[in-house]
KEROGU-990093 format. One line per field, with one value per residue: x, y, z of N, C-alpha, C, O in turn; residue number from 1; residue in three letters. Coordinates in Angstrom, 1 decimal, decimal comma. Layout:
% residues N
n.u: X; ...
n.v: Y; ...
n.w: Z; ...
ca.u: X; ...
ca.v: Y; ...
ca.w: Z; ...
c.u: X; ...
c.v: Y; ...
c.w: Z; ...
o.u: X; ...
o.v: Y; ...
o.w: Z; ...
i: NUM; ...
aa: ALA; ...
END
This chain:
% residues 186
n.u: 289,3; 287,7; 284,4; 283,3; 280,7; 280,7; 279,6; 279,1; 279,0; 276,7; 277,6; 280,3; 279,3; 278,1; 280,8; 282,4; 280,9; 281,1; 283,7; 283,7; 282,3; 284,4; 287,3; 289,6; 288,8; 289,3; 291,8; 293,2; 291,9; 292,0; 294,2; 297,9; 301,2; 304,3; 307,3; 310,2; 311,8; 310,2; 308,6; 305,4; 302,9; 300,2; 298,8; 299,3; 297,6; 299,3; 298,9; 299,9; 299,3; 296,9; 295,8; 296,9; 295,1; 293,0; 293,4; 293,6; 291,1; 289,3; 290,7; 291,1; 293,6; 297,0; 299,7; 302,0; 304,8; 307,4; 309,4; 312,2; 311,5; 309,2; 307,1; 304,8; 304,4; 303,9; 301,2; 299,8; 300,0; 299,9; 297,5; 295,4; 295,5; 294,6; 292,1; 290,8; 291,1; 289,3; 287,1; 286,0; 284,6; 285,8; 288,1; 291,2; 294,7; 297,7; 301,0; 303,9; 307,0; 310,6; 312,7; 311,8; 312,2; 311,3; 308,9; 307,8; 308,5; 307,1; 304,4; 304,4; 304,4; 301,6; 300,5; 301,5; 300,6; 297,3; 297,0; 297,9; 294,8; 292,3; 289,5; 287,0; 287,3; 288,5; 288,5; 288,4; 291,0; 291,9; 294,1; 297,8; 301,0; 304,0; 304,1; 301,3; 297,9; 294,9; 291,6; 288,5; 286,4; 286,9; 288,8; 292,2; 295,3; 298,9; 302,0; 304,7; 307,9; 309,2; 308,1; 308,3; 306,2; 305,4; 302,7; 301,2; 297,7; 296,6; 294,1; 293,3; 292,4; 293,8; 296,9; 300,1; 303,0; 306,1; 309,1; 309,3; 311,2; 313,2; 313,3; 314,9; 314,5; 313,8; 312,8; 310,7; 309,1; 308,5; 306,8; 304,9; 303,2; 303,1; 301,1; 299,1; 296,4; 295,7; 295,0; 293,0; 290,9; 287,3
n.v: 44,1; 46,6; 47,0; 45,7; 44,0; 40,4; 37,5; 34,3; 30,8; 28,7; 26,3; 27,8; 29,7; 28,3; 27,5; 29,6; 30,6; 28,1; 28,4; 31,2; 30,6; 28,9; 28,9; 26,7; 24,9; 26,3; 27,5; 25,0; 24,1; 26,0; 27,6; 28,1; 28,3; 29,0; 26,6; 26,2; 24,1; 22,9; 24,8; 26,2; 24,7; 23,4; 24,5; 22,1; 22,3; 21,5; 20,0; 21,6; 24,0; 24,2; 24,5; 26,8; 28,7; 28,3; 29,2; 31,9; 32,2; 31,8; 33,7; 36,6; 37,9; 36,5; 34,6; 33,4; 31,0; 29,7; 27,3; 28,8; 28,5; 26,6; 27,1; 28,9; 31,3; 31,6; 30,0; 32,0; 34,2; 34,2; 32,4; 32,5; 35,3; 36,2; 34,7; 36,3; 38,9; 38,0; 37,9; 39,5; 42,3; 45,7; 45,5; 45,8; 44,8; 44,6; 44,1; 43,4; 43,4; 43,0; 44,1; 46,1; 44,8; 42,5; 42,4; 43,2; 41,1; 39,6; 40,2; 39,8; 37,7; 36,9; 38,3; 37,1; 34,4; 34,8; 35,8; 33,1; 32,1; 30,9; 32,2; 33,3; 33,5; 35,9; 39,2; 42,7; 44,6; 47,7; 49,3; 48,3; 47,4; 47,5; 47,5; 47,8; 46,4; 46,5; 46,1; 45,1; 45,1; 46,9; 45,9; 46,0; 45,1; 46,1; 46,6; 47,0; 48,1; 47,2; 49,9; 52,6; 54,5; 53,6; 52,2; 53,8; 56,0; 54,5; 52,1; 48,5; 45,4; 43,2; 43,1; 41,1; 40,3; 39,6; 37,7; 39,5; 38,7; 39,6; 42,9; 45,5; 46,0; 48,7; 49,8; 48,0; 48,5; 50,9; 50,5; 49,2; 50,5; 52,7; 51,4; 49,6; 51,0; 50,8; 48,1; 47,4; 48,7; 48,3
n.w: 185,7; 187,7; 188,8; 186,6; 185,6; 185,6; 184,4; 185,8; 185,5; 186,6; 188,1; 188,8; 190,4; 192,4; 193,5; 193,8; 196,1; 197,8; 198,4; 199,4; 202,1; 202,9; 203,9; 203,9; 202,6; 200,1; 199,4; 199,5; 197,4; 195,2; 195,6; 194,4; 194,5; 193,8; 193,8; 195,1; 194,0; 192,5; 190,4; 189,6; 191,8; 193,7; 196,3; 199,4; 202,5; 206,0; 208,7; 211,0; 209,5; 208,8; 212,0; 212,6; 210,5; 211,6; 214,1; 213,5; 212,5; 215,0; 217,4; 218,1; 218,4; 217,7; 218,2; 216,4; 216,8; 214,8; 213,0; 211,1; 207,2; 207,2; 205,9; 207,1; 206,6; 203,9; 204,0; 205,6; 204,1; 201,1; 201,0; 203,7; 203,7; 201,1; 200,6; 202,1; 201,5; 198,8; 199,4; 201,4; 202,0; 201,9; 203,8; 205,4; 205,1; 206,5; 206,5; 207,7; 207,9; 209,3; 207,4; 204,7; 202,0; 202,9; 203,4; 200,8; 199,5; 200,6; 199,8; 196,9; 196,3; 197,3; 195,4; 193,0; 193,6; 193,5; 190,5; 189,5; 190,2; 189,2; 186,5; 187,5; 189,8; 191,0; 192,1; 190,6; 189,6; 191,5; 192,1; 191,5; 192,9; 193,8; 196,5; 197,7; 197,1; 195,7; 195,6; 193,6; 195,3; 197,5; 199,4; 201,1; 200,1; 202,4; 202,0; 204,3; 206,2; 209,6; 211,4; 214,0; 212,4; 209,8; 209,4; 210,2; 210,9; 209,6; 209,4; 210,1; 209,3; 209,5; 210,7; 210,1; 210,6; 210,4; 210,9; 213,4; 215,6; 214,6; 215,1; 216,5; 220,0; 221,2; 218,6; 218,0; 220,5; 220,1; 217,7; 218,5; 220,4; 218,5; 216,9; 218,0; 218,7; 216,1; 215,3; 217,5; 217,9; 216,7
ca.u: 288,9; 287,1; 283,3; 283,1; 280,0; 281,0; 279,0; 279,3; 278,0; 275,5; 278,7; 281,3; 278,6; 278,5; 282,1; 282,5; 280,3; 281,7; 285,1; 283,8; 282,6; 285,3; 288,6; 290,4; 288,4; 289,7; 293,2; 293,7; 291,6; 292,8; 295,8; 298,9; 302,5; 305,4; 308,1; 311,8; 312,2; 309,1; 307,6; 304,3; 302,1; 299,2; 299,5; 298,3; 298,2; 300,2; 298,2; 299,6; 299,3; 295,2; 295,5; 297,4; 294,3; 291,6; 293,6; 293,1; 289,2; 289,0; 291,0; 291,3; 295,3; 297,0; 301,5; 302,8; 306,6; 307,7; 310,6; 312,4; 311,1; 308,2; 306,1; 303,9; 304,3; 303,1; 299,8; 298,9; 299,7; 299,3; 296,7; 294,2; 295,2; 294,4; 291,1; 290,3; 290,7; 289,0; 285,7; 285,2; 284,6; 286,1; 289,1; 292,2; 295,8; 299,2; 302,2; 304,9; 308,2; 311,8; 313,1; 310,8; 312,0; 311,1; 307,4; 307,1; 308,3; 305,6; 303,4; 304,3; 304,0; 300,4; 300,0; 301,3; 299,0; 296,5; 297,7; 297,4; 293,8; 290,7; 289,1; 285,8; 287,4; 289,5; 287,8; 288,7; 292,0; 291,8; 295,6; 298,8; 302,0; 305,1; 303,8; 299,9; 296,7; 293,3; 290,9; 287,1; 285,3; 287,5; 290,3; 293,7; 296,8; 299,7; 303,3; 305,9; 309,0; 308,3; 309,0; 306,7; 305,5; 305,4; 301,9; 300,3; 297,2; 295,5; 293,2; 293,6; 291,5; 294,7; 298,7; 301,0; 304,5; 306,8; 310,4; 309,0; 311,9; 314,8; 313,2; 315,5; 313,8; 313,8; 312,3; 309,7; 308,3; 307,8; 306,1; 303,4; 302,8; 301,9; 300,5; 298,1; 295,3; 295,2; 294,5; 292,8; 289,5; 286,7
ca.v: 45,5; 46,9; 47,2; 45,4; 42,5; 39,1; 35,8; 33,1; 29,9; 28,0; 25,4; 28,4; 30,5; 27,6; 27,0; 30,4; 30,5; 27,2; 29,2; 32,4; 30,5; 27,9; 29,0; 25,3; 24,4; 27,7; 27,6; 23,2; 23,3; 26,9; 28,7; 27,4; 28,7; 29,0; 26,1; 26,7; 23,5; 22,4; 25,4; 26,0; 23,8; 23,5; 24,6; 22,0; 22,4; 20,5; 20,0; 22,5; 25,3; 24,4; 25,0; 28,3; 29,5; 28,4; 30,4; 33,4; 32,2; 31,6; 34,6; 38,0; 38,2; 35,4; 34,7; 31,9; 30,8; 28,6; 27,5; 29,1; 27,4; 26,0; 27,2; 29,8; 32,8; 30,8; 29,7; 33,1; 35,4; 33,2; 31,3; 32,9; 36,6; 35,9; 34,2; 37,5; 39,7; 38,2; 36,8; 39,9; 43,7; 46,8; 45,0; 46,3; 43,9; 45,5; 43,0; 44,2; 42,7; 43,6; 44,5; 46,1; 44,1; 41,0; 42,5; 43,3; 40,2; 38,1; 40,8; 39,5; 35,9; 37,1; 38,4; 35,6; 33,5; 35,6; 35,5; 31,9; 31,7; 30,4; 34,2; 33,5; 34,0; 36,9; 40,8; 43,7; 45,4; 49,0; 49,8; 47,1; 48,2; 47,1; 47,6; 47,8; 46,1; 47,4; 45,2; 46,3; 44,6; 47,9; 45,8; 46,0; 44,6; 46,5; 45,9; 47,7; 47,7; 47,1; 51,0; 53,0; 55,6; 52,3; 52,6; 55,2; 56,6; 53,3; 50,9; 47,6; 44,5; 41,9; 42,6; 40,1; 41,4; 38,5; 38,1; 40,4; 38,8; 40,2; 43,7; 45,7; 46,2; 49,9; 50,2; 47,0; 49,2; 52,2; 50,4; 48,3; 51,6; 53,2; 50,6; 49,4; 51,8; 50,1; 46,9; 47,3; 48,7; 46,6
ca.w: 185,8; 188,8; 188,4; 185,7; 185,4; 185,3; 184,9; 186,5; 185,4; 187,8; 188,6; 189,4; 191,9; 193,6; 193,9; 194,3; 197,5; 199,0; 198,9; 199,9; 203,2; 203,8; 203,6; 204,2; 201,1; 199,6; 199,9; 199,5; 196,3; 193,9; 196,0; 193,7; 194,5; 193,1; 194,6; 194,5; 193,0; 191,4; 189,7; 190,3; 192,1; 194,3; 197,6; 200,2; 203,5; 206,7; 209,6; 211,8; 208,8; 208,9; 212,7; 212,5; 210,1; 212,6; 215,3; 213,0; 212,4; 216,4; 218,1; 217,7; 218,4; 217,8; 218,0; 216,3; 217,0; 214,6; 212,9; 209,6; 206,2; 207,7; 205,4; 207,4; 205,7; 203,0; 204,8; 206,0; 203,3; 199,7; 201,5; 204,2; 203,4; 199,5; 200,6; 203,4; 200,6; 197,9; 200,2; 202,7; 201,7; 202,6; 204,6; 205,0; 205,2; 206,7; 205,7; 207,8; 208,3; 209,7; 206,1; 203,6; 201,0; 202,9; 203,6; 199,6; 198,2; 200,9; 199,0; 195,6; 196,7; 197,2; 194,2; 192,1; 193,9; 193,3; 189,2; 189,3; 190,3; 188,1; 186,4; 188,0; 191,5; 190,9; 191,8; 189,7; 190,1; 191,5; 192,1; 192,1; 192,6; 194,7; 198,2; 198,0; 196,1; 196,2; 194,6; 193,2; 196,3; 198,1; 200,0; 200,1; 201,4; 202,1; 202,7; 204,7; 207,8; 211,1; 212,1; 214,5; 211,7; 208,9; 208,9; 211,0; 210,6; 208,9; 210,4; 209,6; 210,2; 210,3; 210,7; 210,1; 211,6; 210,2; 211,4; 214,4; 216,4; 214,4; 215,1; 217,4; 220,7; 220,9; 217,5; 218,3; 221,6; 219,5; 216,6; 219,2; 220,8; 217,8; 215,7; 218,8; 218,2; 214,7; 215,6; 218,8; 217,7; 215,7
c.u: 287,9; 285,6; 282,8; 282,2; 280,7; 280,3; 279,6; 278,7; 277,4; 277,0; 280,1; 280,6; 278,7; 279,4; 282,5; 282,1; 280,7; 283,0; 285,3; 283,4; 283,5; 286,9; 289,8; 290,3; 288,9; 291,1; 293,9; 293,3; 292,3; 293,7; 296,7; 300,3; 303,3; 306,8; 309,2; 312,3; 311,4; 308,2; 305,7; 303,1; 301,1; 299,6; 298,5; 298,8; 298,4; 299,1; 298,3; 299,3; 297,2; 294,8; 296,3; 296,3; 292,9; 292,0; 293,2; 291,4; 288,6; 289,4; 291,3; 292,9; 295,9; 298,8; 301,5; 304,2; 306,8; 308,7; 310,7; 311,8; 310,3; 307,1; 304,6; 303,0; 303,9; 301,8; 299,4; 298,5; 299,8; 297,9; 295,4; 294,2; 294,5; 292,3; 290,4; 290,0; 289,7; 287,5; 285,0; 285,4; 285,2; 287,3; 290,4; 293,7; 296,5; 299,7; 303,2; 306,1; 309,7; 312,5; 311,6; 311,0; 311,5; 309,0; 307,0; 307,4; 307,4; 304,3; 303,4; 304,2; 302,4; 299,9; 299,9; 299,9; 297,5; 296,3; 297,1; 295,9; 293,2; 290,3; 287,9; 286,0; 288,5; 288,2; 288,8; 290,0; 291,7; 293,6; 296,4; 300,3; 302,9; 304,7; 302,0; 298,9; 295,6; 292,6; 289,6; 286,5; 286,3; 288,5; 291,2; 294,3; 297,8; 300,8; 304,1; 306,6; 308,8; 309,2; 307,9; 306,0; 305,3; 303,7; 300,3; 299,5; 296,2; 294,8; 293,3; 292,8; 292,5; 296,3; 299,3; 302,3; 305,1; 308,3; 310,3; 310,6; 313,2; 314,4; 313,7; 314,7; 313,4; 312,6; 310,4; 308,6; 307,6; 307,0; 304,8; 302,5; 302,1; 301,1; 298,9; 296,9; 294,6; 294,0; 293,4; 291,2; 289,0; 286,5
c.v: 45,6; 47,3; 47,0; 43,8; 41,4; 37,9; 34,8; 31,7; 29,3; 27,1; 26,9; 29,9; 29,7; 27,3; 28,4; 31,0; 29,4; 28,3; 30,3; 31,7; 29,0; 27,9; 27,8; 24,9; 25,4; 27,1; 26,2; 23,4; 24,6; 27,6; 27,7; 28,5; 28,1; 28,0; 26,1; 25,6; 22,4; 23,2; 26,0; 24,6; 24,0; 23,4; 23,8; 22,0; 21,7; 20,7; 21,3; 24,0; 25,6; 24,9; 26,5; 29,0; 29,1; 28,7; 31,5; 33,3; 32,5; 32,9; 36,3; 38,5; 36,9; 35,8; 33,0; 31,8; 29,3; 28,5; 28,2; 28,1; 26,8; 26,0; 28,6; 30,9; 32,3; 30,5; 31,1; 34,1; 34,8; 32,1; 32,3; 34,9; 36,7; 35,6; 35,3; 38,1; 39,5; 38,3; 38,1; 41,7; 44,8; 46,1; 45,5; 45,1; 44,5; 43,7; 43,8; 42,8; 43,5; 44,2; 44,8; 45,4; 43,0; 41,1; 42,9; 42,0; 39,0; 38,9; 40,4; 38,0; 35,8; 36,8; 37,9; 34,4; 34,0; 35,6; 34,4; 31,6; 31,5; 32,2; 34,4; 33,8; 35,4; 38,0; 41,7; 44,3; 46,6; 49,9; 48,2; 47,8; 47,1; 47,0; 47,7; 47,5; 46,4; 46,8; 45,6; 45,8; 45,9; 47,2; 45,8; 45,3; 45,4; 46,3; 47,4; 46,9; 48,1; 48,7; 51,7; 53,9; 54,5; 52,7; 53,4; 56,3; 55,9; 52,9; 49,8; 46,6; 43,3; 42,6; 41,7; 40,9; 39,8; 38,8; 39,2; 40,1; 39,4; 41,9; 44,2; 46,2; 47,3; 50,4; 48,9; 47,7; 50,2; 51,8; 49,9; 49,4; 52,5; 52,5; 49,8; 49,2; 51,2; 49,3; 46,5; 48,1; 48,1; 45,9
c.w: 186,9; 187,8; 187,2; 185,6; 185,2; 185,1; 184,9; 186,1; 187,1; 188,7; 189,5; 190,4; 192,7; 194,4; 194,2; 195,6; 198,2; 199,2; 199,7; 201,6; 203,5; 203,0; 203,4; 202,6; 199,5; 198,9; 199,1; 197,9; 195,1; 194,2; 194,8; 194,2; 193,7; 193,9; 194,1; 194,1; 192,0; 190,8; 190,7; 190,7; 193,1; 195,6; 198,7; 201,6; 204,3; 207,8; 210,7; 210,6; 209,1; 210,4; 213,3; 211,7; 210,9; 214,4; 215,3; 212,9; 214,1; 217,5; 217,1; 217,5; 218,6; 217,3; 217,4; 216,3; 216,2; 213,7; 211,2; 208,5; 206,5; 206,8; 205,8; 207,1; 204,5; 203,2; 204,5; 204,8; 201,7; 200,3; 202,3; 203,8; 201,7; 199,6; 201,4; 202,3; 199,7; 198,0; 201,2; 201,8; 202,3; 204,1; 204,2; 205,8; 205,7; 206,8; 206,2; 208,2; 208,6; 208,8; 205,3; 202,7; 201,5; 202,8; 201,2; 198,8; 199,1; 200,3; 197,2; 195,3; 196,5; 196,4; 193,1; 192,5; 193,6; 191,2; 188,7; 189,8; 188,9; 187,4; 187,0; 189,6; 191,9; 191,3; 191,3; 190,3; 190,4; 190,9; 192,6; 191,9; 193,9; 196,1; 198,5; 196,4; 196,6; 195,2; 194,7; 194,1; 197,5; 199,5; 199,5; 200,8; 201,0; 202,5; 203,2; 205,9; 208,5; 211,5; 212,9; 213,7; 210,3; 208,2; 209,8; 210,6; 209,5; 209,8; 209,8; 210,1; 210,9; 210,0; 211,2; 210,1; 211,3; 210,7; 212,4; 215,3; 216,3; 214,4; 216,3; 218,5; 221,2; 219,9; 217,4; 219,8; 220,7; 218,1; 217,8; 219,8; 219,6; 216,6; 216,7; 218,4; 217,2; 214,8; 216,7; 218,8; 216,5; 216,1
o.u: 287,1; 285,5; 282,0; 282,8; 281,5; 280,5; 280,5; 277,5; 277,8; 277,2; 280,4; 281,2; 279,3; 279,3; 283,3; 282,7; 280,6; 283,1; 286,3; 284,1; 283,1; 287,4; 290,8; 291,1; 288,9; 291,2; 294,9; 294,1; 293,0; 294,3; 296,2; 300,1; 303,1; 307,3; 309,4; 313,4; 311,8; 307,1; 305,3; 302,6; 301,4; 300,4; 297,4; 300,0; 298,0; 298,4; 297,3; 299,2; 296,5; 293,7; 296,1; 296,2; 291,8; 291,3; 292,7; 290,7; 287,6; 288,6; 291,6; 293,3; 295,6; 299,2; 301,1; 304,8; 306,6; 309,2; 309,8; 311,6; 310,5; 306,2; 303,7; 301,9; 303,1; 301,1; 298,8; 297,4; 299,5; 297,5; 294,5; 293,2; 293,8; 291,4; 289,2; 288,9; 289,0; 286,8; 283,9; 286,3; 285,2; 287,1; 290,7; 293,6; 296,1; 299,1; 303,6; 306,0; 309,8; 313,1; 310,6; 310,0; 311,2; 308,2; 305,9; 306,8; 307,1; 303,2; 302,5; 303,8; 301,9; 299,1; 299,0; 298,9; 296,7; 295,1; 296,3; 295,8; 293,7; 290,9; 287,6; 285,2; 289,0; 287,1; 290,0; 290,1; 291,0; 294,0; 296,1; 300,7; 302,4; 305,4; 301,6; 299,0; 295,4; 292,9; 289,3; 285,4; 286,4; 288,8; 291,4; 294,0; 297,9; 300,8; 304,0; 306,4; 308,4; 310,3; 306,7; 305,0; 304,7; 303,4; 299,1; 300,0; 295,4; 294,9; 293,4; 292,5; 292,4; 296,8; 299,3; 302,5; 304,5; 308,6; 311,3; 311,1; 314,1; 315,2; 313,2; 314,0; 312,3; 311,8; 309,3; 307,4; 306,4; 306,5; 303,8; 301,3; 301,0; 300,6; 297,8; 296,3; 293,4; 292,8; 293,0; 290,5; 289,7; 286,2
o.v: 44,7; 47,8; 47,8; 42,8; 41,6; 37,2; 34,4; 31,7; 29,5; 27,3; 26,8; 30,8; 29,9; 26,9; 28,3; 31,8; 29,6; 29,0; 30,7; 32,2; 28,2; 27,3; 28,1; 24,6; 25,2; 26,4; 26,2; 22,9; 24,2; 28,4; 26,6; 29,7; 27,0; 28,6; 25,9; 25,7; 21,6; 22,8; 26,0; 23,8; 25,0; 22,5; 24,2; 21,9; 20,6; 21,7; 21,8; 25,1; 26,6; 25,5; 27,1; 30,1; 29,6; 28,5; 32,1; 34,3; 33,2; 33,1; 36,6; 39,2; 36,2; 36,8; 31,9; 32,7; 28,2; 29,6; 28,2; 26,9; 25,8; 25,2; 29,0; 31,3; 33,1; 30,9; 31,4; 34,6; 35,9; 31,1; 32,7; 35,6; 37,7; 36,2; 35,2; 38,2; 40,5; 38,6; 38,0; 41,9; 44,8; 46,4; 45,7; 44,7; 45,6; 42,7; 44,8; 41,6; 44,6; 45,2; 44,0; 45,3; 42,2; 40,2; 42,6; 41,7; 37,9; 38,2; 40,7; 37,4; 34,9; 35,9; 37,9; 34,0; 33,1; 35,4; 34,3; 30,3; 31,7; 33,3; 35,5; 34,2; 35,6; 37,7; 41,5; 44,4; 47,0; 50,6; 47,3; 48,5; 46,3; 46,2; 47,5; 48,0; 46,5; 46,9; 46,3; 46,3; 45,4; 47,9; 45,6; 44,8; 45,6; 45,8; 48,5; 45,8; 49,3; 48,8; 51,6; 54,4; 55,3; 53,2; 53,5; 57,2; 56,5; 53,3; 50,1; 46,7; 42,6; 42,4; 41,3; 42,1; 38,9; 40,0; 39,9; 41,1; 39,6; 42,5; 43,8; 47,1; 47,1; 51,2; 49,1; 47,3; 50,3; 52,8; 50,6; 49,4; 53,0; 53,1; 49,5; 48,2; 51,1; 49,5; 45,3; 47,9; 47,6; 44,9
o.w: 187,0; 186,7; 186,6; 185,6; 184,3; 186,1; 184,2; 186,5; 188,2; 189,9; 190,6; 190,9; 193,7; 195,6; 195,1; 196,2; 199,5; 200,3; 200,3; 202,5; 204,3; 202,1; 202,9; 201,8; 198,3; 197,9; 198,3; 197,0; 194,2; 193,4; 194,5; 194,1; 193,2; 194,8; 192,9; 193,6; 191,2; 190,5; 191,8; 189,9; 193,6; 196,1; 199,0; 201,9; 203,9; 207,7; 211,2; 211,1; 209,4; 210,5; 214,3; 212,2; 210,6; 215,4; 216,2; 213,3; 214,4; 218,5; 215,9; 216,6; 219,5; 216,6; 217,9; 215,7; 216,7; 213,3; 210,4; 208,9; 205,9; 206,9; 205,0; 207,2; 204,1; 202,2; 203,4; 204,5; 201,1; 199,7; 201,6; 203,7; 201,5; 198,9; 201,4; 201,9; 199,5; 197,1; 201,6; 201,0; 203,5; 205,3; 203,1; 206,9; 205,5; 207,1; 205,5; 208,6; 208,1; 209,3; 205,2; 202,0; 200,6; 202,4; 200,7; 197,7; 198,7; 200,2; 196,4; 194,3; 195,9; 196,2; 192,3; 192,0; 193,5; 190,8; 187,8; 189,9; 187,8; 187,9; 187,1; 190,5; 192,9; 190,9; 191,5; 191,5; 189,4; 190,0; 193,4; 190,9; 194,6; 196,7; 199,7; 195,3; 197,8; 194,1; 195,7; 193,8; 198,6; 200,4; 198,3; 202,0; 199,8; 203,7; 202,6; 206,3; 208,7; 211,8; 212,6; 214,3; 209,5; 207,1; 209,9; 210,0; 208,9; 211,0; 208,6; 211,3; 211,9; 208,9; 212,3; 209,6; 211,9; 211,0; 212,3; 215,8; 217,1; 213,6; 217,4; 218,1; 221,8; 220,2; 216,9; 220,0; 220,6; 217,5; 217,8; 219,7; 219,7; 215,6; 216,2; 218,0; 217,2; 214,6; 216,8; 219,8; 215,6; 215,5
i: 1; 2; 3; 4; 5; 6; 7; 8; 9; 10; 11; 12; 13; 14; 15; 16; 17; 18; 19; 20; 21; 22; 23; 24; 25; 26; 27; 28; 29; 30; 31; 32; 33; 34; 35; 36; 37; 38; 39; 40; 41; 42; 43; 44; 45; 46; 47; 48; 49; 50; 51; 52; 53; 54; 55; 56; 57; 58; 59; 60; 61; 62; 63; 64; 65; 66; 67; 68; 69; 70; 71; 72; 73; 74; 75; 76; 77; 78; 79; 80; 81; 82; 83; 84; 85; 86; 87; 88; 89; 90; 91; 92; 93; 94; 95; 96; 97; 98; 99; 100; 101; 102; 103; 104; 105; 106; 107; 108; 109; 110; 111; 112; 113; 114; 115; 116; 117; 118; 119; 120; 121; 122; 123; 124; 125; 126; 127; 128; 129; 130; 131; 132; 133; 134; 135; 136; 137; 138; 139; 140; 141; 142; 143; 144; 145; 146; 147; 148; 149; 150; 151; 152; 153; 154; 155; 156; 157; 158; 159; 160; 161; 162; 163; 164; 165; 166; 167; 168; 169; 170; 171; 172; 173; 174; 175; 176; 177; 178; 179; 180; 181; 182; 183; 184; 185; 186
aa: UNK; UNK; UNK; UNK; UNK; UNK; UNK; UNK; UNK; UNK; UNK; UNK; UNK; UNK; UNK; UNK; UNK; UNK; UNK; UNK; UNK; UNK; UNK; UNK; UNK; UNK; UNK; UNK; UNK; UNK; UNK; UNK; UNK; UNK; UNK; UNK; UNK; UNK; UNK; UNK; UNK; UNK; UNK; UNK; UNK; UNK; UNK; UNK; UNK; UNK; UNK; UNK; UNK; UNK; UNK; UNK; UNK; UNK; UNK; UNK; UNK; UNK; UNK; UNK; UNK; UNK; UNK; UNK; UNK; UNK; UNK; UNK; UNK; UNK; UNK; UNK; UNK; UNK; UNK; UNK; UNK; UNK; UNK; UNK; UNK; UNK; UNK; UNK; UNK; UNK; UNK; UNK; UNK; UNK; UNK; UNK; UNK; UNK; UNK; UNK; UNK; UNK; UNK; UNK; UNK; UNK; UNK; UNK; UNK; UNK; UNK; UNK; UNK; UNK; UNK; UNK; UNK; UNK; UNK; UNK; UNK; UNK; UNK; UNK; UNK; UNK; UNK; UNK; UNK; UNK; UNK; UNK; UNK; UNK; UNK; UNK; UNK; UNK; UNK; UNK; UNK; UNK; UNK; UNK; UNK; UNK; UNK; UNK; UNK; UNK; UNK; UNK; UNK; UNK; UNK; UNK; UNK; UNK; UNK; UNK; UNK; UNK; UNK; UNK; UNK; UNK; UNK; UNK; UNK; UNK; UNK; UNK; UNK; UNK; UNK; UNK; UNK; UNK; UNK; UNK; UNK; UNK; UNK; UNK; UNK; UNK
END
């Protein structure tokens, strides 16, 4: 529940503040996913997944090209978007992808991960629903398809645009044009 006291023992502030500043340590030691053929288990990371999240720590705009199943979308959005939201205030996510179902079930990947945390690193739910979470430190993440009116009229501090390359080129001009603006101040 949002705005609702919690204590912390002395052992899980502290571990609550390594995590809030070190995302590597974040992610390796309480992210857990769901694996399609071992259940849940602890998610660790591959070498290049830790330098895909100190691309995001390091640049402002950042492309990665890499292959299907690799794991990435896993990284970013069960992994550093989970740790953005839970660690930084008043942040806002967009989760777009070529299909909206594919942008809401990397939003439910999230939120399982999110699920499976410890309760002392969790913040309050505001709103959870199919396409957007809003958690009591006032971020959110939200999902939609890559269209140019998708989500216009937000600001956002990070979009992730997955399967961007299966977006028809036509419809990929008219989203960058008006999704720009978003991203592009801050």
């Amino acid at each position: 529940l949002p705005n609702v006291d919690v204590r912390l023992t002395e052992s899980e502030l502290q571990e609550y503040m390594r995590c809030a500043n070190d995302p590597y340590y974040f992610i390796n030691k309480y992210v857990k996913i769901v694996h399609v053929d071992h259940g849940v288990v602890p998610f660790k990371m591959w070498p290049f997944q830790t330098e895909i999240i100190r691309a995001f720590e390091e640049n402002r705009y950042v492309i990665c090209k890499l292959a299907r199943q690799s794991g990435k979308s896993t990284v970013v959005v069960c992994g550093y978007f989970l740790w953005y939201i839970l660690f930084h205030t008043d942040v806002n996510v967009g989760i777009l992808a070529n299909k909206e179902a594919t942008a809401i079930e990397l939003l439910r990947r999230l939120k399982q991960s999110y699920e499976l945390l410890p309760r002392f690193m969790k913040q309050g739910i505001v709103k959870w629903d199919q396409k957007l979470i809003m958690l009591g430190n006032n971020s959110r993440v939200r999902a939609e398809s890559t269209s140019a009116s998708a989500i216009r009229g937000d600001t956002f501090n990070i979009l992730f645009l997955d399967e961007f390359a299966f977006v028809p080129q036509n419809i990929a001009e008219d989203f960058m044009t008006s999704v720009f603006p978003t991203i592009s101040s801050g």
